[in-house]
N, C-alpha and C positions, 0 to 999 in steps of 0.2 A: 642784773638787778632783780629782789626777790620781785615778783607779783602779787596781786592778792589773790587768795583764794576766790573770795568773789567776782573777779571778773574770769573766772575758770568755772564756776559752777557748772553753767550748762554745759562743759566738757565731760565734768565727771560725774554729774547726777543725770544729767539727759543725754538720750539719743542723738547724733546729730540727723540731720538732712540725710545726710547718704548714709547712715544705717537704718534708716525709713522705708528705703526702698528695697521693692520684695529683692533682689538680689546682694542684699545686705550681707558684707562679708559674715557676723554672725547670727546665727540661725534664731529666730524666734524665741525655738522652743529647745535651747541647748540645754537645758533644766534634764530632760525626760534623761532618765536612767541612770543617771548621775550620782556618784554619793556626795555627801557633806565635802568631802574633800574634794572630788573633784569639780564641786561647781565653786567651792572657794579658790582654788587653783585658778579656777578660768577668770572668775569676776577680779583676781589680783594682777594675772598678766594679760587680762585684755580693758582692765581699768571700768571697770563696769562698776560705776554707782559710788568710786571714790569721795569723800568727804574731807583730805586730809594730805599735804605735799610734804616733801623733805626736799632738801638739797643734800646730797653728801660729799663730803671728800672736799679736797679743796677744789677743785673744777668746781662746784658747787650743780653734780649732776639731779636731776627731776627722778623722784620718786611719789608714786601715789599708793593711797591705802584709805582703809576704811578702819574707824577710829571706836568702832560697836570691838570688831575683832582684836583691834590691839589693845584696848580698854580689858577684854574678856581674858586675856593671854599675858599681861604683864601689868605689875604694881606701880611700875615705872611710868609705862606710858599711861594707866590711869592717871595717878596723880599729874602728869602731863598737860593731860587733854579733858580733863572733867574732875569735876569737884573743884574745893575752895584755893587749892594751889596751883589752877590752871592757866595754861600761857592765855591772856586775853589779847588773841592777835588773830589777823585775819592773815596773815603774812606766812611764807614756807617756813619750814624749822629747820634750820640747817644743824646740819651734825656731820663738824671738820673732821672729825677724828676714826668713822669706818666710813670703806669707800664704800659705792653702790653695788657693785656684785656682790660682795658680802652683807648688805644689810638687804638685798632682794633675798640671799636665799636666809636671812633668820625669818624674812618674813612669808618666806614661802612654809620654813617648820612651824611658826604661829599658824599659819592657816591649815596645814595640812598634816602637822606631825613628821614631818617627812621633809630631807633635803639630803642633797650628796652632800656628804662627808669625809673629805680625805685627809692626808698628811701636808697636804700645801694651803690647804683653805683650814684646816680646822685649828690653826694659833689665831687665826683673825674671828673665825668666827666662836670660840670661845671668848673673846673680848668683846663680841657684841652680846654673845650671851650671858655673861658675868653684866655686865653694864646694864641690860633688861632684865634682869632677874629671872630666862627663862633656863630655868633650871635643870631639864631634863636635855635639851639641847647640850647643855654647859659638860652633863655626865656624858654624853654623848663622847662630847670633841676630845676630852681626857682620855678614854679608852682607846680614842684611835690614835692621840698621842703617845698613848704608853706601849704601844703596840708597832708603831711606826715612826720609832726615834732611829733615826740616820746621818749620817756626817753632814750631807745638805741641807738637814734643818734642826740638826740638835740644838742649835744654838739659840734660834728661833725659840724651838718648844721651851727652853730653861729661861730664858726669858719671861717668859708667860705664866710659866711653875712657878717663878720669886713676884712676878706683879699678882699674882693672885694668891698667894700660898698654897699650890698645892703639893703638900710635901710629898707626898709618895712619886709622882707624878719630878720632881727635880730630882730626887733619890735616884732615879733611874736612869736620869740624863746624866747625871754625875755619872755613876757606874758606869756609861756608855763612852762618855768623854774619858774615861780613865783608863778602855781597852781600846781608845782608839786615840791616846793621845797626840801625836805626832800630828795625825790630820784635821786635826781639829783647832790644834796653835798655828797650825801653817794657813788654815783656812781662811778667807776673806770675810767669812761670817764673825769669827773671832772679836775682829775689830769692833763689830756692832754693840755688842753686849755690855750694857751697865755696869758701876765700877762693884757692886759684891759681887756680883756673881764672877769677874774676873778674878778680886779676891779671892773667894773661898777655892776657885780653881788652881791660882799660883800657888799657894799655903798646902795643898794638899800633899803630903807622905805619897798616896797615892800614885801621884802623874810621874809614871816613871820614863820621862824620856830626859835627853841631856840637857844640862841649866842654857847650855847655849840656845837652844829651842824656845824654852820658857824666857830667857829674855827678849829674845828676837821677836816674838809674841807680845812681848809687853812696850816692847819701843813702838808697834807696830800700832799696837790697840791708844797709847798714849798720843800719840800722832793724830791720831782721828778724834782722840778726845777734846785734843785743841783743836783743832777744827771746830766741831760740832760748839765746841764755846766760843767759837770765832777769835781766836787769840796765836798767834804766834807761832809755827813750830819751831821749839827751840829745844835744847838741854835744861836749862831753868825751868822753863814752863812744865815742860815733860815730868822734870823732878817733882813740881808742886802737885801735879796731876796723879802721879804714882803715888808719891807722898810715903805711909809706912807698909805697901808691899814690897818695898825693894829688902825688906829685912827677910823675907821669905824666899828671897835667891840666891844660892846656893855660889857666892864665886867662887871660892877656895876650891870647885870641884872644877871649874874650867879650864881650857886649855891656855896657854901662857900668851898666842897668837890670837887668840879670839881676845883676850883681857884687851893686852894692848891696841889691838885695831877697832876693836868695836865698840866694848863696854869704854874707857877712857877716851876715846877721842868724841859716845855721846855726848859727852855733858853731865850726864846724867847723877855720879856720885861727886861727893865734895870733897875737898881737900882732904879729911881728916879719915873718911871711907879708903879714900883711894893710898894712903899711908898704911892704913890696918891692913889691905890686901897685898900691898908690895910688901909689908915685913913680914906677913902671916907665910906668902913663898921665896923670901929670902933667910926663914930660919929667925928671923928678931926675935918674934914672938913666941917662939918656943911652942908653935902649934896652937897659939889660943888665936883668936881673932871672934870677933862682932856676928859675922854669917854665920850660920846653920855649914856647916859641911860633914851630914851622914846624906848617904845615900836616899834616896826614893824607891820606894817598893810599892807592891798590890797588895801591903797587908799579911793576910794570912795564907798567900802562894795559891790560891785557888782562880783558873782562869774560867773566864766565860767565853765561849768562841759564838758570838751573835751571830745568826744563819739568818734573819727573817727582815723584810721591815712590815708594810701594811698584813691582817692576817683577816680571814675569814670565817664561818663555822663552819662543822666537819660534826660526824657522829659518830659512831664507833669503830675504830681502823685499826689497823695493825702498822706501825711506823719500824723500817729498818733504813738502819745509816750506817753504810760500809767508808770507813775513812784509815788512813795513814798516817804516820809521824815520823820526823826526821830526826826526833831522839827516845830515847826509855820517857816514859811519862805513865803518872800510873791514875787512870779511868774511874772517878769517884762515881761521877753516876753524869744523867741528863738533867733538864732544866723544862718542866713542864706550864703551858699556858694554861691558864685557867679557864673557868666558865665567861661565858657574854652575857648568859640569862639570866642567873640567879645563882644562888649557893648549893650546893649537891655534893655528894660522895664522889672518889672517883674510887675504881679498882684495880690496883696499876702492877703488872707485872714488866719487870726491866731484867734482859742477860744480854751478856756480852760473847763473841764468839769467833775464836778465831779461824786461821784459811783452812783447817782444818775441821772445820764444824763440832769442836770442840769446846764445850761451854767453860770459860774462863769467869763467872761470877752469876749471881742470879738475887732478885731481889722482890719481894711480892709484898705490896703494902697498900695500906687504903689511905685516900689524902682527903683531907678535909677541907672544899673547894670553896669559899669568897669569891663574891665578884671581883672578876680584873686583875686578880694578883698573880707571882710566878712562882710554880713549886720546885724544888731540888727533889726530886728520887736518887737516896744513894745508896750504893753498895754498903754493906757491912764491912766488908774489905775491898778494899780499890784494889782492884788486879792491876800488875804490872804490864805492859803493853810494850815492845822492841819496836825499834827504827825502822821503818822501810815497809813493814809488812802489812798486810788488809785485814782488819779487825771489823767487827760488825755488832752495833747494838740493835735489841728490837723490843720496841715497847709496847703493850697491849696495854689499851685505858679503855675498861667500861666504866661509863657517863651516860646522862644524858644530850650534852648538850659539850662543845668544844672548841678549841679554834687551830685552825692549818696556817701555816704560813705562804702566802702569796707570791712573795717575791725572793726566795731561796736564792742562795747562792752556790754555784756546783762548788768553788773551792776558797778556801782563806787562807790567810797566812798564820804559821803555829805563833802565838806568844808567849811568851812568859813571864811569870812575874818577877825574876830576878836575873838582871844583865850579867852576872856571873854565868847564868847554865843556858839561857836561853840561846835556839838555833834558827836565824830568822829565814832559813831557806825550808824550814817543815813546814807543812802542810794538814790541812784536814781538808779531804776530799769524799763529797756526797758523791754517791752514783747509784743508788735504788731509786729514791722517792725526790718527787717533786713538791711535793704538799705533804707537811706534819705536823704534830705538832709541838714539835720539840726545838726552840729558837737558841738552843745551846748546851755542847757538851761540857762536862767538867770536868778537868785534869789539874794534876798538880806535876812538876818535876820528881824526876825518880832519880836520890840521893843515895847512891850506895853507900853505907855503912863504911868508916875508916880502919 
């Protein structure tokens, strides 16, 4: 049950009794030496001279602050706490919607400019910071989103990307969900996800893995979606829930075992569905039927191989990356991170080289760097690259300013963009550097001539 603030006063505006005395856990004069920030730090987590409670979360846990700073710091919390649209209440403010450790640290970056920032905290705390309008926070948590999107919390970040629009920022989750399809429909996060954004993921040319996946994904997500409405799991309900993504699946490409044991005994298609699919493979129809049955591709055959999640800054280096492939593939160029600080030149030379230390391509260009964004460095001609053998790119980028990647991976699996030529037992294997900043090579399939 909320309290009032005034019968807490002398908690947060005065001393007590036992901070009086000379061995008072804090010190008198903890002022001396201090900056701005660090005595705001101190007066927030040790509640010194509070004005102002919250409860958050549904626990409805106790937070304190002071109402000069968060006045000073957001538009929000002014019109909140002062002026003519202010709460007239002596009572906590509850706020169900962020829990406490994340609204302590927005309000640790109000006080101090300054909070940890990672890949697990920063989708929540860009919701508190979109919601307070503290804006440089909000720029904040995007970069380290777009820099540390992973199968554990992609689904998360795109999430966050469609409740807020930020388009570049879901562009990239797309892209990411689309070189890692497989584990991203089998994933448990999957199910989470709002009904567009499963949309625009079903519908997509893109997602090239088999229809069997993408349905088993969509019964999967459907399921949860009655739940969370509290209704039924049924085939009916499922169907209402799905509603017009089922036209974006592909059955005419499915196996004849999966039709009948999975997809027909859901529920899920009607009478007049499940008629067009049995004559579409027993010849009635003469090849036409209702679904979509062309294949799913990556577009324009260009892979991304992501090497990076969270990344850091770095200054001027020299990056080489010795790796392998299990078929012909021919080496368009690298995938370059851009600046953290500001906008700058880079100076970027890029060659390729094989066991023989023989330069197979070279490329020397200057990029014109925006914050946050990824650049492509590429060959003029994509050299051809054999199976089995150790090839090495090496990139020199003078800048001022950079970013490495943190959490590398020694090896991946090759993909491709077309189930026709792809070899899922190839590889790209790092074995120089641990830190670059190069979070992906680009290759295409190497189609000999008929």
């Amino acid at each position: 049950m909320a309290r009032e603030l005034a019968d807490d006063s002398n908690k947060m505006a005065q001393p007590t009794s036992e901070e009086a005395e000379p061995d008072m856990a804090i010190p008198y004069d903890w002022q001396v030496g201090k900056s701005l920030a660090e005595t705001n730090r101190h007066m927030l987590n040790n509640e010194v001279g509070c004005d102002v409670a919250f409860l958050l979360g549904d626990d409805r846990s106790e937070v304190y602050a002071h109402k000069y700073v968060l006045i000073s710091r957001s538009c929000v919390f002014c019109a909140m706490l002062h002026g003519p649209m202010a709460e007239r209440t002596s009572e906590y403010i509850h706020i169900p919607d962020i829990k406490r450790e994340t609204f302590k640290q927005l309000l640790e970056y109000m006080y101090c400019e300054d909070t940890k920032v990672d890949t697990k905290n920063a989708p929540y705390l860009l919701y508190a910071a979109r919601k307070y309008g503290i804006d440089a926070l909000e720029e904040k948590c995007v970069r380290i989103l777009e820099h540390g999107i992973a199968v554990e919390n992609v689904c998360e970040v795109i999430r966050q990307a469609y409740q807020f629009d930020e388009h570049e920022l879901k562009k990239k989750c797309l892209d990411f969900i689309f070189h890692h399809p497989k584990d991203i429909l089998r994933s448990n996060n999957f199910s989470d996800l709002p009904d567009p954004v499963v949309r625009e993921i079903i519908q997509a040319d893109e997602l090239a893995v088999k229809e069997e996946v993408v349905f088993d994904a969509l019964l999967r997500w459907s399921e949860m979606e009655c739940m969370r409405q509290e209704l039924p799991v049924s085939g009916r309900n499922q169907r209402r829930i799905i509603g017009g993504m089922l036209k974006y699946i592909r059955f005419p490409l499915m196996g004849a075992n999966y039709l009948n044991n999975i997809v027909l005994r859901s529920d899920i298609l009607n009478n007049e569905e499940v008629r067009d699919i049995g004559d579409f493979f027993s010849g009635k129809s003469e090849g036409e039927t209702k679904f979509k049955r062309d294949q799913r591709s990556l577009g324009d055959n260009q892979v991304l191989h992501w090497r990076f999640g969270p990344v850091s800054c770095i200054h001027n280096e020299e990056t080489a990356i010795s790796f392998s492939a299990s078929r012909q593939v021919l080496v368009q160029g690298v995938q370059v991170d851009g600046s953290v600080y500001s906008d700058e030149i880079y100076d970027v030379d890029l060659s390729i080289f094989d066991t023989s230390n023989k330069e197979l391509g070279k490329v020397k260009t200057k990029l014109d760097i925006k914050k946050n964004n990824l650049y492509d460095v590429l060959f003029h001609a994509a050299p051809k690259i054999d199976k089995g053998y150790k090839y090495t790119v090496i990139l020199k980028i003078q800048g001022t300013h950079g970013y490495y990647g943190t959490s590398g991976k020694s090896s991946l699996p090759l993909r491709d963009s077309s189930p026709t030529v792809v070899n899922p037992d190839g590889e790209f294997t790092r074995i120089i550097t641990n830190k670059n900043q190069v979070p992906a090579i680009l290759v295409k399939p190497f189609i000999p001539a008929s």
